[in-house]
N, C-alpha and C positions, 0 to 999 in steps of 0.2 A: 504494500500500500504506500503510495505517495502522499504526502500531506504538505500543506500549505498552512504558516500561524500568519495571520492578519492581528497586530496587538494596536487598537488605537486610544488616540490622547491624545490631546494637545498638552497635556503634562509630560507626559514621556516627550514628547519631543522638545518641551523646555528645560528639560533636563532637572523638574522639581520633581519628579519619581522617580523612580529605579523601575527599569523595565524587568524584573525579575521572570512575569509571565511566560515570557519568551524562551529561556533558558530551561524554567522548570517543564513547560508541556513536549520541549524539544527534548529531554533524557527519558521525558516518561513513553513519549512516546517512541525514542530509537531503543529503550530496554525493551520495549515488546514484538523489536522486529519490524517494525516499520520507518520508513527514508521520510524525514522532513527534510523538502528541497525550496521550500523557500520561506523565511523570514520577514515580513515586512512593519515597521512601525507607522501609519497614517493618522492626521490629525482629525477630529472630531467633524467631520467633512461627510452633510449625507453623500451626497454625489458620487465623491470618491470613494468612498467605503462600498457603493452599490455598484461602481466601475469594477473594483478589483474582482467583488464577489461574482460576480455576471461571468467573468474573463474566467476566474482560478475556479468555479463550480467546473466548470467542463474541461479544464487543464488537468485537475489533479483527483486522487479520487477522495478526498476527503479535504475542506476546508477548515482550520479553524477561527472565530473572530471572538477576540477577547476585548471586554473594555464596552462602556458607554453605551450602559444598560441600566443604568439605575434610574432615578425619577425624576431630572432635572433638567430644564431645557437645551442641554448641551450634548446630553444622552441620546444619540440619534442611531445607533448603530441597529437597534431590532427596523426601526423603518429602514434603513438603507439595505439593510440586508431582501425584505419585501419589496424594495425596490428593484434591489439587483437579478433578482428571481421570479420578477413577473408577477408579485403576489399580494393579493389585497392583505391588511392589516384589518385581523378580527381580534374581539372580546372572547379571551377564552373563558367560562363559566367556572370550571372548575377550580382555574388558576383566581380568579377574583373572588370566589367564597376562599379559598384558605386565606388573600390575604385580607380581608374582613376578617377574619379570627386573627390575624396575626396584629392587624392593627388595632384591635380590639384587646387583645392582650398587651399590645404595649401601653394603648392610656392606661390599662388594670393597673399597670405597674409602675408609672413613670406618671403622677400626677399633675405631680408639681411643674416637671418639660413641660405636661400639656398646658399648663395652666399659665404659663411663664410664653409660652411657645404660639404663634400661631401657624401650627401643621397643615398643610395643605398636599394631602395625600391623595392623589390622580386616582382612583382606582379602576377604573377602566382603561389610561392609559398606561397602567404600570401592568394589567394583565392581557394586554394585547400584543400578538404573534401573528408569525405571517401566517396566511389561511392554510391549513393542511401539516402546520408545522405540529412536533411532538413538545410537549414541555419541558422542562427540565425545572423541578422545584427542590429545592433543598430548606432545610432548619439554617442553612448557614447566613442569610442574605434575604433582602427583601423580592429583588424583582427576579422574576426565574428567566433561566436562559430557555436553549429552546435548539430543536435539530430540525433543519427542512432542509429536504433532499439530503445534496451530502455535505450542506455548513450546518457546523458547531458553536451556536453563540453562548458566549458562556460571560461572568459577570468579571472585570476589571480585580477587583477585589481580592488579592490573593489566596488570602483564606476561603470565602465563596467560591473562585474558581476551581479550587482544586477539589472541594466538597460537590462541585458542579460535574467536575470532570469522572470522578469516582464511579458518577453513573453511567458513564459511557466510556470508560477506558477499554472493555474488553472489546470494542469495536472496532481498537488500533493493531491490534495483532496482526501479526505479517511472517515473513519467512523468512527475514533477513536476520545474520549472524553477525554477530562481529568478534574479535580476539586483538588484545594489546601483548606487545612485548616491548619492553625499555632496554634502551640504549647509552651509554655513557658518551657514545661515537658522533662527533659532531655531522652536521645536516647535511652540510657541503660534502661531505665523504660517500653519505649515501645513496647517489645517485645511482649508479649503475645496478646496486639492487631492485632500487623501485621502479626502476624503468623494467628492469628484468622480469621482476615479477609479477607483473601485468601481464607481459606480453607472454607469460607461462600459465596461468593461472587466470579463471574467470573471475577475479576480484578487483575491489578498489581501493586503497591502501591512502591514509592520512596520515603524514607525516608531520611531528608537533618539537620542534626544536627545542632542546636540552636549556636550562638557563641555570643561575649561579647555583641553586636549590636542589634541582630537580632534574632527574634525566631525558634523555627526548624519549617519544614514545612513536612508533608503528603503530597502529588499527589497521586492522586489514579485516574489511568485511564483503560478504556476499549473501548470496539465496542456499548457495551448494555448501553445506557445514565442511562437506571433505574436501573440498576446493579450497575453502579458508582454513582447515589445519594444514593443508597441503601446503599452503601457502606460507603460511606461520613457519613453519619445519625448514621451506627451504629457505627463508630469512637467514634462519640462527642459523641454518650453515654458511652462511654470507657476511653477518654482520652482528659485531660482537653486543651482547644482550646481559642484562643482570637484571637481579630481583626487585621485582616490583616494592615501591616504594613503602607501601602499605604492609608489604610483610615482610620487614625490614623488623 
C-alpha cells in the first residue's frame, strides 16, 4: 500500500507547532508494511487542501489529512476534503447525538467555564461529513474524523489523532519489509555497495550517514523478505557492520 500524509496548518507552517503528526503516522504506518511516498504540510486553505485530495485520492491508495477539524472558523479541512471528492457535506445523526451528551456532560462538569464563558458550540457543523463518509469518533477529542473513499481525516491534535488512528491502523498493513544494519564506515566509501546491491537484488536501500554519536545505518527494504535478507547478507560481506546501537 502506498500512502500519502496531507498534515495542514497555518501553525505548522509558522513554525509555532511542531509538526510531530507527520513523523508519528509515517513509522506507524512503515512498521506495518506499508510505503509512505509523500509528505506534505499545507496551510488552512479550502481550495488547496481539496486540490491535493482530488489529485492524491487517485494517485495513491490511501490518503491521509491531519489537522483542521475542530470547531472554528479556520477548521476547513472536513469541507475541502467534500470538496475535493465531489461530495455534498451532511449532518450525520448519530455523530451529533453523542456530541449533545458530550457537551452536555461538559456544562455537568465545568460550570463555572460555562458561566464565565460564552460557548458557542456549532453542532451541526461540528457533526457534518462528506455524504457517504464512515465516522470516526473517539472519547479522545470533540469533533470526529471521518474515512471517504480512500482519505483518512483524522483531528490535528496529537493525542486525538493517534486515538483516531487506532481505529483504522489495521487498514495500513502491506507486505513491505525492511532490515537495518550499522556501519562505523563513512558514506562516501559506500558507494559501490549500494549501487551493487540494487542492481543484484529487488530492493531499495537508504542510506543515513554516520555523525559524531552515532553510526550510519543501511535499511534495505522490499515486498520479497528473502530478497531483503539476501540483500542484508550480501552487504556485510561488503561493508564492515557492528552492533546496533541499542544493544550496545
Amino acid at each position: 500500500m502506498n500512502v500519502a500524509i496531507v498534515t495542514v496548518g497555518d501553525e505548522l507552517l509558522a513554525g509555532t507547532t511542531t509538526n510531530t503528526n507527520a513523523a508519528w503516522l509515517a513509522t506507524q504506518i512503515t512498521e506495518r508494511g506499508s510505503t509512505v511516498e509523500r509528505i506534505l504540510t499545507i496551510p488552512d486553505d479550502r481550495a488547496l487542501i481539496a486540490d491535493y485530495v482530488a489529485r492524491w485520492a487517485d494517485a495513491f491508495d490511501a490518503v491521509i489529512v491531519t489537522g483542521g477539524i475542530g470547531g472554528t472558523p479556520d477548521d476547513v479541512t472536513v469541507e475541502a476534503v467534500a470538496d475535493g471528492l465531489g461530495r455534498d457535506l451532511v449532518v450525520h445523526e448519530r455523530i451529533r447525538d453523542r456530541l449533545l451528551e458530550k457537551a452536555a456532560a461538559f456544562r455537568d462538569e465545568n460550570p463555572d467555564l460555562v458561566d464565565e464563558y460564552d460557548l458557542n458550540l456549532d453542532l451541526d457543523a461540528a457533526a457534518s461529513i462528506p455524504e457517504g463518509a464512515t465516522p470516526l469518533v473517539t472519547d479522545a477529542g470533540w469533533a470526529p474524523g471521518c474515512v471517504v473513499e480512500n482519505v483518512y481525516v483524522l483531528a490535528g491534535i496529537p493525542d486525538e489523532m493517534k486515538a483516531t488512528f487506532a481505529d483504522v491502523a489495521d487498514e495500513f498493513q502491506g507486505d513491505a519489509v525492511a532490515r537495518t544494519i550499522y556501519t562505523p564506515a563513512p558514506e562516501g566509501s559506500l558507494h559501490d555497495a549500494l549501487e551493487g546491491v540494487t542492481d543484484e537484488f529487488d530492493v531499495t536501500v537508504g542510506s543515513y550517514p554516520r555523525g559524531e554519536d552515532r553510526p550510519g545505518r543501511l535499511r534495505v527494504r522490499g515486498t520479497d523478505e528473502r530478497a531483503v535478507e539476501a540483500a542484508i547478507a550480501w552487504l556485510r560481506e561488503r561493508v564492515e557492520t557492528m552492533e546496533s546501537p541499542a544493544s550496545e
